[in-house]
C-alpha positions, 0 to 999 in steps of 0.5 A: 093897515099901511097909510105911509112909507118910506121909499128913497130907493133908485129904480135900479134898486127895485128889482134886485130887493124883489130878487128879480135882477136876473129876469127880463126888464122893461121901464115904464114911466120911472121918469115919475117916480120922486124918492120921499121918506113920507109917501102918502097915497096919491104919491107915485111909486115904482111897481113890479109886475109882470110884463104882458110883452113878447117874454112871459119871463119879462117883468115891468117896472112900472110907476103908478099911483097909490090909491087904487082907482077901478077901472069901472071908475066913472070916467068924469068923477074925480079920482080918491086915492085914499078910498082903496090904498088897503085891501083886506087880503082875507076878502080880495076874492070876494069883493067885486073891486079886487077879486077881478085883479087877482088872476092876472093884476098882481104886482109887488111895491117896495119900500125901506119902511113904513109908518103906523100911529098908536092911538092915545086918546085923541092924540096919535103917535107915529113909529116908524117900521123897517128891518133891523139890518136895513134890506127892504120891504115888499108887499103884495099888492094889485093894481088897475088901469083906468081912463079918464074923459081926456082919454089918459090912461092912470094906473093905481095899486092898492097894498094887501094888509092882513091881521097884525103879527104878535110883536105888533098887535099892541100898536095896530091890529092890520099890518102890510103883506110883506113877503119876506121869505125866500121865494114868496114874491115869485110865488105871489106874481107868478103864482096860478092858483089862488089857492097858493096865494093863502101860504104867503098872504099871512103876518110877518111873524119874523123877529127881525122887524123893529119900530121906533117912535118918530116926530108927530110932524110928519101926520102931514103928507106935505113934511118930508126929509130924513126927519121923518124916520129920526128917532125921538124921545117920548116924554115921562108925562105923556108915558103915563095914565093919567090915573097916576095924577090922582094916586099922587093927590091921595097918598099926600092926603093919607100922607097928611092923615098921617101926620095928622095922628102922629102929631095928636099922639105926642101932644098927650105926652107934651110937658110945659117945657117942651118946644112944638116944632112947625114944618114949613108948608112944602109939596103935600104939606098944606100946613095942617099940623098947625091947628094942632100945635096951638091945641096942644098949647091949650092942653098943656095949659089946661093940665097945669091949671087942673094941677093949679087947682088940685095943690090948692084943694090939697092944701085947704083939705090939710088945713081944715082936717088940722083945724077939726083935730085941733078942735076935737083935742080941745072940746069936752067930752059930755058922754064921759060917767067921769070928769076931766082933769084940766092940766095943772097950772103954774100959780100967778100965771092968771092972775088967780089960784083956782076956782075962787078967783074972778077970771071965768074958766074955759068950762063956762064958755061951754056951759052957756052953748 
């Protein structure tokens, strides 16, 4: 569709974008007409069509009123210049306001550019449209007179859009009918038969349109001034889906799991003298590697104490397995057929010199068990 223009061009300059300068002119009502970057339907603009004069070669340059009002309008109802600004050119000779105009109401408008918004959500983005080396547009376009209860005669046109060339269908999918090959605006306001018209009521598919993003200030119809048509940068943020927000919020989670593992990995491997280092809780580092580095601690500790245990069971097991050796090379054997010799003694040594003396042998000890 086309909902806004741009048109600061002189009335002399009208003519000779529709290349129309070589033909009979006649002026009406361009004392109306006020250049604007941000036209809007309802705003007034010179139209060319032809001239119903004495010269059928003669053509107009008349001024009217964006927004088609039909002639059939009631007479005291007040005049909507943004129910009919578009109109399809696929049914405009079908539908029973713009079929009637087709014959004999055909008229070219022209701007240096206009403006289409992109769709995010509930927020639009506008970008501003025109030739790469700056010449104008023309679109095709039909036009109506209509008489008010005072009698004043208001003349209003309507732009026929079509579906949307390949290199812009990613921003709208209707566009304007701009007639930009040699010969289509003489075809399309003089043409005779309809059946010509469908030649030049298609998609503007040349490479040499270009579209930029511009201030979202000027939505409104009342902002005007050649910051309209600048250039603007838009932010990273707002170039992104907003899945990518979440994305970040799982990559520091698996992130953090990560460390987490890692982390668990070395402390099986941590000896007593090794010294845990804590990360400072930054951007995807919620501190969770701080449980595990006091679990760690434990472990260590718990190790060293099993080890603790295990020397002292060690050493009781040495002390006892000494203990029965020691008895085992001392206690008699009572399954032997022949008896023991006792080791030889040094006389005077216990106070007696054998069996007769009165000190009791190790033998009776055993004796009495």
């Amino acid at each position: 569709m086309c909902g806004r223009a741009r048109c600061t061009l002189s009335v002399d300059d009208i003519p000779r974008a529709c290349h129309l300068n070589s033909r009979p002119l006649r002026s009406i009502d361009t004392n109306r007409y006020r250049p604007a970057y941000n036209v809007a339907p309802g705003s007034t603009l010179p139209v060319i069509r032809r001239d119903n004069g004495t010269n059928s070669q003669g053509v107009a340059i008349h001024c009217m009123k964006w927004g088609l009002i039909p002639s059939f309008t009631n007479k005291a109802e007040k005049p909507d210049h943004y129910k009919m600004f578009n109109a399809r050119s696929e049914s405009v000779t079908e539908k029973a306001s713009f079929r009637r105009l087709v014959p004999g109401s055909r008229c070219l408008v022209t701007v240096e550019g206009f403006y289409e918004w992109k769709k995010d959500g509930a927020k639009k983005q506008p970008y501003y449209i025109h030739f790469k080396d700056g010449r104008p547009m023309v679109f095709a376009a039909l036009y109506d007179s209509w008489k008010n209860a005072e009698g004043e005669v208001l003349y209003t046109f309507t732009i026929l859009t079509t579906s949307s060339s390949s290199a812009l269908a990613w921003l709208h999918d209707r566009m304007p009918v701009i007639l930009g090959k040699t010969g289509s605006t003489e075809e399309w306001l003089d043409g005779s038969s309809s059946s010509k018209f469908n030649t030049v009521l298609k998609p503007y598919e040349e490479p040499d349109l270009i579209w930029y993003p511009v201030t979202s200030a000027m939505n409104k119809p009342s902002y005007d001034g050649p910051e309209c048509i600048k250039e603007i940068q838009l932010k990273t943020d707002e170039m992104k889906p907003i899945s990518s927000f979440f994305s970040k919020k799982v990559n520091n989670s698996e992130e953090s799991k990560s460390q987490v593992t890692n982390a668990g990995k070395a402390s099986m491997h941590a000896t007593p003298a090794l010294s845990l280092k804590v990360e400072p809780d930054t951007e995807g580092n919620t501190g969770i590697q701080q449980p595990l580095v006091d679990k760690s601690k434990e472990d260590v500790k718990s190790n060293v104490a099993q080890a603790q245990l295990a020397n002292e069971d060690a050493h009781q097991f040495q002390l006892k397995r000494n203990y029965e050796e020691y008895s085992a090379q001392e206690k008699p054997s009572f399954e032997t057929d022949h008896p023991q010799s006792t080791p030889a003694r040094k006389k005077g040594n216990l106070g007696g010199s054998g069996a007769g003396s009165g000190q009791k042998s190790l033998f009776s000890y055993f004796g009495k068990g």
